[in-house]
N, CA, C and O atoms as a Tripos MOL2 file, in Angstrom:
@<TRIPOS>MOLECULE
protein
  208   207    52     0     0
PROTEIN
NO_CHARGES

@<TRIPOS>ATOM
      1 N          42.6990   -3.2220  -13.0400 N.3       1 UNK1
      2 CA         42.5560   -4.2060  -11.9910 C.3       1 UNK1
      3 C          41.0780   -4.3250  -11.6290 C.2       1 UNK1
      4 O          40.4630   -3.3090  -11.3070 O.2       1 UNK1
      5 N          40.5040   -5.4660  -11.6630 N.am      2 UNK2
      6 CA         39.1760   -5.7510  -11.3200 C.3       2 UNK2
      7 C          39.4600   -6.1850   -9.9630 C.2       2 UNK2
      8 O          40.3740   -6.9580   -9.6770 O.2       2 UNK2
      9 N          38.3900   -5.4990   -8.8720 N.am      3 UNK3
     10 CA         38.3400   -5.7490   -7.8240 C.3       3 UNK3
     11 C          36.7980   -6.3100   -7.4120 C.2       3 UNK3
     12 O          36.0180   -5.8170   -8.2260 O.2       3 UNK3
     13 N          36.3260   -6.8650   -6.7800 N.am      4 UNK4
     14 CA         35.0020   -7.2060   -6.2340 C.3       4 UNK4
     15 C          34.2390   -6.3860   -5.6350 C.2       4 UNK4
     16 O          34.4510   -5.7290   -4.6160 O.2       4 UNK4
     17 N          33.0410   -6.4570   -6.5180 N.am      5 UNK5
     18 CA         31.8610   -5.6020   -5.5990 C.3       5 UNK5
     19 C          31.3090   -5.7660   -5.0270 C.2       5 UNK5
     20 O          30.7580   -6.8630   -4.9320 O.2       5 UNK5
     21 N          30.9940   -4.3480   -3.9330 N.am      6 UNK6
     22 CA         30.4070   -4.7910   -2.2980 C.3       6 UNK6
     23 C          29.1330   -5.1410   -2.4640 C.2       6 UNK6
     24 O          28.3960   -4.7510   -3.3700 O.2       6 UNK6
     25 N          28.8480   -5.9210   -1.5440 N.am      7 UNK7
     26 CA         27.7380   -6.4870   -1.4760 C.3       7 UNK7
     27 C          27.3740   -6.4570    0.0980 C.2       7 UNK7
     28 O          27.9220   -6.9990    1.0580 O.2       7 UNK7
     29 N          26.2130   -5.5970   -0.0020 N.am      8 UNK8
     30 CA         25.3770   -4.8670    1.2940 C.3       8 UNK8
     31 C          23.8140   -5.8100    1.4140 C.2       8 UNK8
     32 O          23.0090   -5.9940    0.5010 O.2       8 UNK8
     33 N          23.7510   -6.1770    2.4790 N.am      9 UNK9
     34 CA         22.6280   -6.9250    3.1940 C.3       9 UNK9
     35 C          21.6410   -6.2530    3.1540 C.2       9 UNK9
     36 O          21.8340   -5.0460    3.2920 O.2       9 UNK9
     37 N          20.3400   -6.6790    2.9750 N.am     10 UNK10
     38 CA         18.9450   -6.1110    2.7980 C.3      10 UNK10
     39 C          18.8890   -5.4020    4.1710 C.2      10 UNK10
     40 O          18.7580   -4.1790    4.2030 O.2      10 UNK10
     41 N          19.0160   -6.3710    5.6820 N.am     11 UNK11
     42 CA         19.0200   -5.3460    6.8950 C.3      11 UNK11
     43 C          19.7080   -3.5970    6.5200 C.2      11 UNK11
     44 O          19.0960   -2.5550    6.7560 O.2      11 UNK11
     45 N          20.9520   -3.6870    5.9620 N.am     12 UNK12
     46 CA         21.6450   -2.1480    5.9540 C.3      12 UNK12
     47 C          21.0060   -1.6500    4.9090 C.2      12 UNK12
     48 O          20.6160   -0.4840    4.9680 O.2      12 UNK12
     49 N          20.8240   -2.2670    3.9980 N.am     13 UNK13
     50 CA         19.9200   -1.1900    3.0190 C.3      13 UNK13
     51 C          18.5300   -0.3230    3.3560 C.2      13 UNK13
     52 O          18.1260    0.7650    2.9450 O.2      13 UNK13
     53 N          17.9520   -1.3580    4.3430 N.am     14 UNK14
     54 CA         16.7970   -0.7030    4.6910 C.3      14 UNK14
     55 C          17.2880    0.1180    5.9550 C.2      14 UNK14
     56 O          16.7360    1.1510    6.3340 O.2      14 UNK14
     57 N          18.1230   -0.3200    6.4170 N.am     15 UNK15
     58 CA         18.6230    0.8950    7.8010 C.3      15 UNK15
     59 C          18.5890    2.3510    7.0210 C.2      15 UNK15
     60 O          18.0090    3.4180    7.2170 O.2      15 UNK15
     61 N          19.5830    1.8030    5.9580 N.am     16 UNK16
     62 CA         19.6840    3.1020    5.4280 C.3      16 UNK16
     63 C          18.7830    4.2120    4.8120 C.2      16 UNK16
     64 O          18.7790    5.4340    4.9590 O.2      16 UNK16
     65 N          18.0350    3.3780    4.0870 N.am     17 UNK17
     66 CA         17.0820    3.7670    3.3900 C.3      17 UNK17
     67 C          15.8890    4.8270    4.4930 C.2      17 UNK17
     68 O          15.2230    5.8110    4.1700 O.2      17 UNK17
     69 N          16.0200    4.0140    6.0350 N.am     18 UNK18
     70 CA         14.4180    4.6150    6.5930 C.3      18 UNK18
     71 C          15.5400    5.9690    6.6940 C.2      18 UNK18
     72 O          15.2090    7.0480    6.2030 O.2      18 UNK18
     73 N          16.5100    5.8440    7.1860 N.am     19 UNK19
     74 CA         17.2400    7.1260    7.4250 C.3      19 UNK19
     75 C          17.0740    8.4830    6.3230 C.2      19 UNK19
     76 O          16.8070    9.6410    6.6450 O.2      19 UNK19
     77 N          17.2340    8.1340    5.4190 N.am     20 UNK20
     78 CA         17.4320    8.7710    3.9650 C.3      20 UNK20
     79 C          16.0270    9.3970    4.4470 C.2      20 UNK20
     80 O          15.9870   10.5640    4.8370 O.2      20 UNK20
     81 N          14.5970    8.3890    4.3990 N.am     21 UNK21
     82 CA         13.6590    8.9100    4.0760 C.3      21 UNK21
     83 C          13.1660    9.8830    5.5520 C.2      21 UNK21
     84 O          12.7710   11.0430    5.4330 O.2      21 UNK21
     85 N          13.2710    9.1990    6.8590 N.am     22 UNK22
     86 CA         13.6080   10.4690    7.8720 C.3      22 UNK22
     87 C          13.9320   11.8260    7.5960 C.2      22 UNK22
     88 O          13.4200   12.8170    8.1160 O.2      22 UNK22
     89 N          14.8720   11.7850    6.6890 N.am     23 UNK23
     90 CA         15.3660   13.0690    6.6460 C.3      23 UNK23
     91 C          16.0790   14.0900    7.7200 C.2      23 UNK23
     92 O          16.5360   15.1810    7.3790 O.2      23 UNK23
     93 N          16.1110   13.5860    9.0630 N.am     24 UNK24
     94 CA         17.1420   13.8530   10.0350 C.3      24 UNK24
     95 C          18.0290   14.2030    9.6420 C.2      24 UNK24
     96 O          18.3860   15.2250   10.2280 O.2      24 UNK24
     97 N          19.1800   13.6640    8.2930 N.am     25 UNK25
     98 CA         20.5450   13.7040    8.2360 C.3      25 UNK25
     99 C          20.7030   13.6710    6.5250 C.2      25 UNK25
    100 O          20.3450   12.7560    5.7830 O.2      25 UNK25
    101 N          21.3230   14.9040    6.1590 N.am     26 UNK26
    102 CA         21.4180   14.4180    4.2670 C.3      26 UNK26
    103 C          22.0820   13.7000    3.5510 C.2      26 UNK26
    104 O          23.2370   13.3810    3.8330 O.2      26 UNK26
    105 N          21.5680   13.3840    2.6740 N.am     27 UNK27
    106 CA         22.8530   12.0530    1.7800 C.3      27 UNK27
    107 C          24.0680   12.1310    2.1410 C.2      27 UNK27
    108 O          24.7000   11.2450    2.7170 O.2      27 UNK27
    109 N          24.4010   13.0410    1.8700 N.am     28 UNK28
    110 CA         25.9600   13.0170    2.4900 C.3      28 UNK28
    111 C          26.6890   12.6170    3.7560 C.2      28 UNK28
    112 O          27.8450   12.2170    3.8940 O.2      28 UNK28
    113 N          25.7950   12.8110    4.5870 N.am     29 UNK29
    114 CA         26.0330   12.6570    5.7320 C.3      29 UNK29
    115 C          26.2560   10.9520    6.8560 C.2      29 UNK29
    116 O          26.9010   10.4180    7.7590 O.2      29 UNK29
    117 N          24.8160   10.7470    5.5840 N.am     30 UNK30
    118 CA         24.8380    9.1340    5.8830 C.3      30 UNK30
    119 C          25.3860    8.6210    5.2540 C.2      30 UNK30
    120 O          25.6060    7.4780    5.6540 O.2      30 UNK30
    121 N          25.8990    8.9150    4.1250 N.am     31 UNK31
    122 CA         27.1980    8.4000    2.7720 C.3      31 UNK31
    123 C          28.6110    8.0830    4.0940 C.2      31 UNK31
    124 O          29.2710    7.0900    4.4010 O.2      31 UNK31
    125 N          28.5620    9.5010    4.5660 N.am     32 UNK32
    126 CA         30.2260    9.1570    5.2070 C.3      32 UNK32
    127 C          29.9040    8.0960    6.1920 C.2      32 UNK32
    128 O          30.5690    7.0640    6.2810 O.2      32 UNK32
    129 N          28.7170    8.4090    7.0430 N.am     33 UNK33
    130 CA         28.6160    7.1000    8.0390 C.3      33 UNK33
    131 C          28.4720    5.8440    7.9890 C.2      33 UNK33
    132 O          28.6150    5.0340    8.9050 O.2      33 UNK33
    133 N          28.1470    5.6400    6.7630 N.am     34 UNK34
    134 CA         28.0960    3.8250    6.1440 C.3      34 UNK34
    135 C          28.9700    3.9630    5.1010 C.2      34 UNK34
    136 O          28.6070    3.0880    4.3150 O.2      34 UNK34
    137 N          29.9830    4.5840    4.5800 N.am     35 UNK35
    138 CA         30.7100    4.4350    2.8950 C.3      35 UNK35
    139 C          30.1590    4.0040    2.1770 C.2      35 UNK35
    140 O          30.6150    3.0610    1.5300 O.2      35 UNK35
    141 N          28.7440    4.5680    1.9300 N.am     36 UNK36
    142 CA         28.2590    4.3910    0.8570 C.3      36 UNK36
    143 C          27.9840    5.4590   -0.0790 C.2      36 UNK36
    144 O          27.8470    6.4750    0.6020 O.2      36 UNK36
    145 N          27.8150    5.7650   -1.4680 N.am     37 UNK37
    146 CA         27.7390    6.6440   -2.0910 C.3      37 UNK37
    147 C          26.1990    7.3780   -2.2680 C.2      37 UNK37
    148 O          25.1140    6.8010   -2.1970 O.2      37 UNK37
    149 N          26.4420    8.7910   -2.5140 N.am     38 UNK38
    150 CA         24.8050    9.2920   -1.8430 C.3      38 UNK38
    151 C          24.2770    8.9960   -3.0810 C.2      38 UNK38
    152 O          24.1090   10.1950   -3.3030 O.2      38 UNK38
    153 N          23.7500    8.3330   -4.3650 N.am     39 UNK39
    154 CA         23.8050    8.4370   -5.3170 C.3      39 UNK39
    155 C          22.9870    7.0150   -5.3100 C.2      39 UNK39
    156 O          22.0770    6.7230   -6.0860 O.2      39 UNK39
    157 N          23.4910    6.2360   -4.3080 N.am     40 UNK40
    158 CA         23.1870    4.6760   -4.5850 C.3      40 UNK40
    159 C          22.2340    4.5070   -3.0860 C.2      40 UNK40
    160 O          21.3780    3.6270   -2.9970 O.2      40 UNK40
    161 N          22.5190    5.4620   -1.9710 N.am     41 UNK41
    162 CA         21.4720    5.8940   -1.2400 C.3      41 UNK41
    163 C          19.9210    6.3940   -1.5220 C.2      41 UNK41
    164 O          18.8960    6.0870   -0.9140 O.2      41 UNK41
    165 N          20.0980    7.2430   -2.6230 N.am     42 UNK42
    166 CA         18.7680    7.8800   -3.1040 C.3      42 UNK42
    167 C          18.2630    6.8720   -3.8250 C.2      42 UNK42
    168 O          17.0360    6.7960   -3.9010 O.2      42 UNK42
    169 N          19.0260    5.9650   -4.4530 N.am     43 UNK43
    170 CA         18.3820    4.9080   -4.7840 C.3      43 UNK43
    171 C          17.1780    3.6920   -4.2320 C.2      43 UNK43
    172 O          16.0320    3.3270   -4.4950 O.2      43 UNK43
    173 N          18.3990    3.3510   -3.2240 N.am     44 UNK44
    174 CA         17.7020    2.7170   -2.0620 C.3      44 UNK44
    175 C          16.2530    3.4510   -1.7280 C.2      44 UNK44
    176 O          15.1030    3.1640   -2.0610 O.2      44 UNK44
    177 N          16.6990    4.3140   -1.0800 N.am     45 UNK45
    178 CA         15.2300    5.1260   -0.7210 C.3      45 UNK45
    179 C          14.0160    5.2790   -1.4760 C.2      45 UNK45
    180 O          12.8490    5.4190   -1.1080 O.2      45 UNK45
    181 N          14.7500    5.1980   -3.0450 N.am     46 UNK46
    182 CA         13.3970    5.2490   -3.8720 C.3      46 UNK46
    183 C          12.5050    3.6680   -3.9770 C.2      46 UNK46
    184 O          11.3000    3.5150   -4.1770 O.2      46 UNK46
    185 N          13.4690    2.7100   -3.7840 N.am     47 UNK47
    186 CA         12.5810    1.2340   -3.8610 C.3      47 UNK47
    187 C          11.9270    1.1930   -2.8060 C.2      47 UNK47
    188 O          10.8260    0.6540   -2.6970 O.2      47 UNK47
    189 N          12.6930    1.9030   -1.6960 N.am     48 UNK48
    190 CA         11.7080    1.4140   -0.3630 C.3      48 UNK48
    191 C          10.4560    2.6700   -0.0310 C.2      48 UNK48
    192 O           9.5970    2.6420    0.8500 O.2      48 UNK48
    193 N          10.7180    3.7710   -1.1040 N.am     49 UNK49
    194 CA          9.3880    3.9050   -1.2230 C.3      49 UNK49
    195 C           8.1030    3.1350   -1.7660 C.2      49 UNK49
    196 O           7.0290    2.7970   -1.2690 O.2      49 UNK49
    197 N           8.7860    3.0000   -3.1790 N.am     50 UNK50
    198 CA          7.7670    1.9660   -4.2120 C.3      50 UNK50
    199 C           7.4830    0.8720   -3.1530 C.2      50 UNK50
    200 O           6.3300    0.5300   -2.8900 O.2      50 UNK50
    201 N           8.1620    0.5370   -2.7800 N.am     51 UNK51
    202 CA          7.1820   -0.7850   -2.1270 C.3      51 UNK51
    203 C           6.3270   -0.5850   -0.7200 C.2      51 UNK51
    204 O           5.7510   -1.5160   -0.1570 O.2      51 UNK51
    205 N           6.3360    0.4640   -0.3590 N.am     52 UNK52
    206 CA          4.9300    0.6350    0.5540 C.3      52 UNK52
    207 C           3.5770    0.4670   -0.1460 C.2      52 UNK52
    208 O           2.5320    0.5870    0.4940 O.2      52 UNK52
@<TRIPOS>BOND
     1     1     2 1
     2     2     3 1
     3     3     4 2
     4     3     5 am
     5     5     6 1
     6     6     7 1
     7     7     8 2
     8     7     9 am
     9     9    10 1
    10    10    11 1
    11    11    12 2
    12    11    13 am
    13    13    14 1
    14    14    15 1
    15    15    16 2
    16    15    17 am
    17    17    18 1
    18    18    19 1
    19    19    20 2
    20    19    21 am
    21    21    22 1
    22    22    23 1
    23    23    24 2
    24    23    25 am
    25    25    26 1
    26    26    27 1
    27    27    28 2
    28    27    29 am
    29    29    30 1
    30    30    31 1
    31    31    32 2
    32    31    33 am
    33    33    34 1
    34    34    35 1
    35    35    36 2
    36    35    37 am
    37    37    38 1
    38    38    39 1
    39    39    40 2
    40    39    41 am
    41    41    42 1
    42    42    43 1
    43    43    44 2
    44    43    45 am
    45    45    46 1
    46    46    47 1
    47    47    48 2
    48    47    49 am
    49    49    50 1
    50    50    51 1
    51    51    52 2
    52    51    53 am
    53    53    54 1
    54    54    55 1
    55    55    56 2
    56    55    57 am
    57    57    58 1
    58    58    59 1
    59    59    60 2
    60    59    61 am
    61    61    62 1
    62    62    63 1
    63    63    64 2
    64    63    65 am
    65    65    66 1
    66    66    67 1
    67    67    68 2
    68    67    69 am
    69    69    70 1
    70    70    71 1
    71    71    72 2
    72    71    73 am
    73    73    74 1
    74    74    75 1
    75    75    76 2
    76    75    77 am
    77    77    78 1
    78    78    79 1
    79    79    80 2
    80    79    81 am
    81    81    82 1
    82    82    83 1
    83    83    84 2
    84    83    85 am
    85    85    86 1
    86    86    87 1
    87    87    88 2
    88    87    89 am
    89    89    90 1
    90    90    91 1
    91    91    92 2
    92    91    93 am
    93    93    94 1
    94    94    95 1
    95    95    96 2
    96    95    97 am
    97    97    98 1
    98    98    99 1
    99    99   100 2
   100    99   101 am
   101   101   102 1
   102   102   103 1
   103   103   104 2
   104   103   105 am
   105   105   106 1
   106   106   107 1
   107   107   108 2
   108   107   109 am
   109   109   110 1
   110   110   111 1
   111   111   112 2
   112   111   113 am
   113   113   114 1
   114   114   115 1
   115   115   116 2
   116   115   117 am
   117   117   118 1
   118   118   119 1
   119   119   120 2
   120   119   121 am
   121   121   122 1
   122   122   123 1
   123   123   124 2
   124   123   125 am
   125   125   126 1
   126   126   127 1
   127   127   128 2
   128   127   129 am
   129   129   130 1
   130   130   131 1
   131   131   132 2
   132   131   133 am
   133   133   134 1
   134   134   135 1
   135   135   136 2
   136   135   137 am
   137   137   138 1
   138   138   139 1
   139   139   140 2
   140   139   141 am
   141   141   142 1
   142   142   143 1
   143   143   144 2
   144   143   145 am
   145   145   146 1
   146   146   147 1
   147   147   148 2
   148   147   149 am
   149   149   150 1
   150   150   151 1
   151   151   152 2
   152   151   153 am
   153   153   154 1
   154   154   155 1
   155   155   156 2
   156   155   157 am
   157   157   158 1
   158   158   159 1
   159   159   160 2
   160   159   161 am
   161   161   162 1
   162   162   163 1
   163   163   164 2
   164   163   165 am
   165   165   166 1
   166   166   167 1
   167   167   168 2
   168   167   169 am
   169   169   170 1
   170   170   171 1
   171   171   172 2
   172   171   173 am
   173   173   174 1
   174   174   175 1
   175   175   176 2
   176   175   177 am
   177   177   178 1
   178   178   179 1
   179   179   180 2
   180   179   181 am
   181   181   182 1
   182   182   183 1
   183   183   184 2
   184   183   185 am
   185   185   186 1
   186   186   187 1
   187   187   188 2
   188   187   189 am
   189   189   190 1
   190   190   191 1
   191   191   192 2
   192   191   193 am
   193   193   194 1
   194   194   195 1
   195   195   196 2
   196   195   197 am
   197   197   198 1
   198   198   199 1
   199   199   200 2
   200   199   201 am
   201   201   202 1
   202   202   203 1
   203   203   204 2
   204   203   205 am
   205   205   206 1
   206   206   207 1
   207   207   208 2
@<TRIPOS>SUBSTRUCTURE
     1 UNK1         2 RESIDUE 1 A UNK
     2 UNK2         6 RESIDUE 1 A UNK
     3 UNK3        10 RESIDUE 1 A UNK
     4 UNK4        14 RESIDUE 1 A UNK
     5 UNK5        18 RESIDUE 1 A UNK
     6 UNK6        22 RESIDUE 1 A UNK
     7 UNK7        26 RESIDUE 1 A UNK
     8 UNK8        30 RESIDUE 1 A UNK
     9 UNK9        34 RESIDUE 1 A UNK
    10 UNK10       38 RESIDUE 1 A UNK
    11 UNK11       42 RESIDUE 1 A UNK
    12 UNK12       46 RESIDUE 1 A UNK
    13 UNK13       50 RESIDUE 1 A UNK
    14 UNK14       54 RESIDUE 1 A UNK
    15 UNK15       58 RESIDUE 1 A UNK
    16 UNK16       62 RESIDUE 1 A UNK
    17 UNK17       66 RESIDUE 1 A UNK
    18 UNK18       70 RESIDUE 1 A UNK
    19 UNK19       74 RESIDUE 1 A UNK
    20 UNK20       78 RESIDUE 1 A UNK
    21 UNK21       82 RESIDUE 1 A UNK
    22 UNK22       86 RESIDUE 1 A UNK
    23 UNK23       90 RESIDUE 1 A UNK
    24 UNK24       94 RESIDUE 1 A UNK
    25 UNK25       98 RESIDUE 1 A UNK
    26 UNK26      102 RESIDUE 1 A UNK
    27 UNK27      106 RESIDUE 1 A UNK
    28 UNK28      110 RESIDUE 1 A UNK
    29 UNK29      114 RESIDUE 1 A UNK
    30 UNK30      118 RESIDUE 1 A UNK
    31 UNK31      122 RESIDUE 1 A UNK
    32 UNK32      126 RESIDUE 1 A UNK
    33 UNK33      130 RESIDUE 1 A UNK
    34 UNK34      134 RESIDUE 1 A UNK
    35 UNK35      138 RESIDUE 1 A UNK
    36 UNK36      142 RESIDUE 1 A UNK
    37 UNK37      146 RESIDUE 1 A UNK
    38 UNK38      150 RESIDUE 1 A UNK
    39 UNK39      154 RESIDUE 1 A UNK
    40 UNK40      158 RESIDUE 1 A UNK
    41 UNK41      162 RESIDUE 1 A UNK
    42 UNK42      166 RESIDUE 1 A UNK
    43 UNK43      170 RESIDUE 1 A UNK
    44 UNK44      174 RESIDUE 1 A UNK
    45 UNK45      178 RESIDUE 1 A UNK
    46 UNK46      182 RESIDUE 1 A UNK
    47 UNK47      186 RESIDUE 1 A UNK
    48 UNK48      190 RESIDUE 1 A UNK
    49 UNK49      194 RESIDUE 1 A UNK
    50 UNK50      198 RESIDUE 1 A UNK
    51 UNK51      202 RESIDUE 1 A UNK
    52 UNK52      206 RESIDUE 1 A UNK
């Protein structure tokens, strides 16, 4: 069964992302609080490094 993939807004990505890079709270943690996977989090975090 093909189901549709989520599609997350640049605002939550970067929410997420400053979080990640904060470091306050670990992947996991912010994984459960947005359902997102920590995997595709560390991701995030790495573009919004590169682009400083």
């Amino acid at each position: 069964m093909a189901g549709s993939r989520k599609r997350y807004s640049s605002d939550l990505k970067a929410k997420i992302a400053l979080e990640a890079i904060r470091g306050n709270k670990t992947a996991n943690e912010i994984a459960a609080e947005y359902g997102v996977h920590p995997t595709q989090i560390a991701q995030w975090k790495k573009q919004a490094l590169v682009l400083q």
